[in-house]
C-alpha positions as a Markdown table, in Angstrom:
| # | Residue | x | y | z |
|---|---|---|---|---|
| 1 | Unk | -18.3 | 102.7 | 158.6 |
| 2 | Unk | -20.1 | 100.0 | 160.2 |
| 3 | Unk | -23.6 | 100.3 | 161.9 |
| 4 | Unk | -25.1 | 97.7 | 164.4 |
| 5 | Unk | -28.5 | 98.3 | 165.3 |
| 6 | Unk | -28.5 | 95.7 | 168.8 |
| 7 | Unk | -31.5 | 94.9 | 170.6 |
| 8 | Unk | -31.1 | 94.9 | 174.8 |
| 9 | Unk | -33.2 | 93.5 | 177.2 |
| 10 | Unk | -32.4 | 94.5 | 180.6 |
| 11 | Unk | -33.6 | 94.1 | 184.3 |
| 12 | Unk | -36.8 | 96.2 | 184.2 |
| 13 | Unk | -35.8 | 98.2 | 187.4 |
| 14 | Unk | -32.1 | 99.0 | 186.2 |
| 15 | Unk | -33.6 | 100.3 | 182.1 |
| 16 | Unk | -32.7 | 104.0 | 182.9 |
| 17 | Unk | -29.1 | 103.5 | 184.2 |
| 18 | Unk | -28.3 | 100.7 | 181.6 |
| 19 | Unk | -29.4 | 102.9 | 178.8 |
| 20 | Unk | -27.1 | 105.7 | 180.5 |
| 21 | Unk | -24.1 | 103.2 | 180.9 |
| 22 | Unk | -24.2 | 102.2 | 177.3 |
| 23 | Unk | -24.9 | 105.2 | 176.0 |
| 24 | Unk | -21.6 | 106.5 | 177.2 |
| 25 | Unk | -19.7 | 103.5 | 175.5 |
| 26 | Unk | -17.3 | 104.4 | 173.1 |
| 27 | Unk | -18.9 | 103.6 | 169.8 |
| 28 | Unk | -22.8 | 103.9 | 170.8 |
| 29 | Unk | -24.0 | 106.8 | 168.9 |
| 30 | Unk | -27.3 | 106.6 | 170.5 |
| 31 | Unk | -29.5 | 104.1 | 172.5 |
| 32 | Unk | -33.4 | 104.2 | 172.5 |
| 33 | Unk | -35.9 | 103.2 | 175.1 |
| 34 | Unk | -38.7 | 101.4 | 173.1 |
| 35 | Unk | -42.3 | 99.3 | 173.6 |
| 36 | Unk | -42.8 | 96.0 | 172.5 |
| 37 | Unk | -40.5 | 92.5 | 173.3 |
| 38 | Unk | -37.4 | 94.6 | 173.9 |
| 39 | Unk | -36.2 | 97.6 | 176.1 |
| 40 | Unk | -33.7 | 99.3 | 174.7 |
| 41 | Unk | -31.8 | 100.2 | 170.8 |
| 42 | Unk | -28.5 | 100.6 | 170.7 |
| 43 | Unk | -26.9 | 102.1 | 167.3 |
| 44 | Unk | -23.4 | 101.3 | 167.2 |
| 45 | Unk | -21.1 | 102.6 | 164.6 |
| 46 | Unk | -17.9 | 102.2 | 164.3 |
| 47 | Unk | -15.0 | 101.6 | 161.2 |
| 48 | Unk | -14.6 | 97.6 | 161.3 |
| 49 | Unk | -16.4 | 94.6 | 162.7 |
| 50 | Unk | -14.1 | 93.7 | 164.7 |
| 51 | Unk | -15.0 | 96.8 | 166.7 |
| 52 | Unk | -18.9 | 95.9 | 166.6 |
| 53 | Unk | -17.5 | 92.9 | 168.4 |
| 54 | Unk | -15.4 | 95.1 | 171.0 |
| 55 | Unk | -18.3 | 97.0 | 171.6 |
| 56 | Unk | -21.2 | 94.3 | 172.1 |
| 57 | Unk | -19.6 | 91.7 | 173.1 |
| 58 | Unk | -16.9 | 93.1 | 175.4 |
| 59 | Unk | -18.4 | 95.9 | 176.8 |
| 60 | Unk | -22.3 | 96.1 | 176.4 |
| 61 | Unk | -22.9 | 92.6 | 176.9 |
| 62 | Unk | -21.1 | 92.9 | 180.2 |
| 63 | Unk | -22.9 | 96.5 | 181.4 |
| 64 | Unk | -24.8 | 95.1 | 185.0 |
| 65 | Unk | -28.4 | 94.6 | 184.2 |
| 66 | Unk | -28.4 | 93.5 | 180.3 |
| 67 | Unk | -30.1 | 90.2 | 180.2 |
| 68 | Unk | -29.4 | 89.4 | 176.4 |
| 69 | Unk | -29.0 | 91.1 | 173.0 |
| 70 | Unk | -29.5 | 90.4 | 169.8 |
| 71 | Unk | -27.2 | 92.6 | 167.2 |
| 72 | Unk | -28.1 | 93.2 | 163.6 |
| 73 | Unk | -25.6 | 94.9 | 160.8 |
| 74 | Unk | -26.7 | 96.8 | 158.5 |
| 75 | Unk | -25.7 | 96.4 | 155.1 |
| 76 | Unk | -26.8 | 100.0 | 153.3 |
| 77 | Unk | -28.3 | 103.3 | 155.0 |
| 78 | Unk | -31.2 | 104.8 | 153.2 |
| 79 | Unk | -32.1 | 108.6 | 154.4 |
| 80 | Unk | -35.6 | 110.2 | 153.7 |
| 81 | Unk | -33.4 | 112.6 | 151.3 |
| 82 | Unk | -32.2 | 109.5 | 149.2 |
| 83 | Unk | -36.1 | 108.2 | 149.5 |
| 84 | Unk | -37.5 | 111.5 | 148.3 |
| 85 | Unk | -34.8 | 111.7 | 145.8 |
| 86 | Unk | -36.0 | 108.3 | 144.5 |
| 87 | Unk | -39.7 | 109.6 | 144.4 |
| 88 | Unk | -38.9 | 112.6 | 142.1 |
| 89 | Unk | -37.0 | 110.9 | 139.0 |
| 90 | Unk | -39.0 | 112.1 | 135.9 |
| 91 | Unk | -40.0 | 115.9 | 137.8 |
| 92 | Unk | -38.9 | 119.1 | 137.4 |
């Protein structure tokens, strides 16, 4: 499994039916509206990188309103329960 996490900016006026449009993507598991220099998150996961590709650059790239993205892979997940897990080597 591959996971993007990709940054959107969109036209300020068009953020709620953008993140609806690419939330509906095949391949968006779920897509954030967030403060700060960007307006939406997008997590993509799919099984190869050439499907990241099919999904960014073919389809959400091209949803009306985006105004650029910037897409980063990630290369391990860690959960809280692998954190906590971590934490507690050595207690019993």
């Amino acid at each position: 499994m591959v996971t993007a996490i990709v940054f959107v900016k969109a036209e300020v006026s068009r953020i709620p039916e953008v993140a609806e449009e690419i939330a509906a993507l095949r391949g968006v598991s779920e897509v954030y509206s967030v403060t700060g220099t960007i307006d939406l998150i997008a997590m993509v996961r799919v099984h190869s990188h050439e499907q990241v590709a099919e999904v960014v650059a073919d389809q959400l790239n091209k949803v009306p309103g985006v105004t650029g993205t910037e897409t980063h892979i990630a290369f391990r997940a860690y959960s809280s329960h692998d954190l906590e897990a971590a934490f507690d080597l050595g207690t019993a």
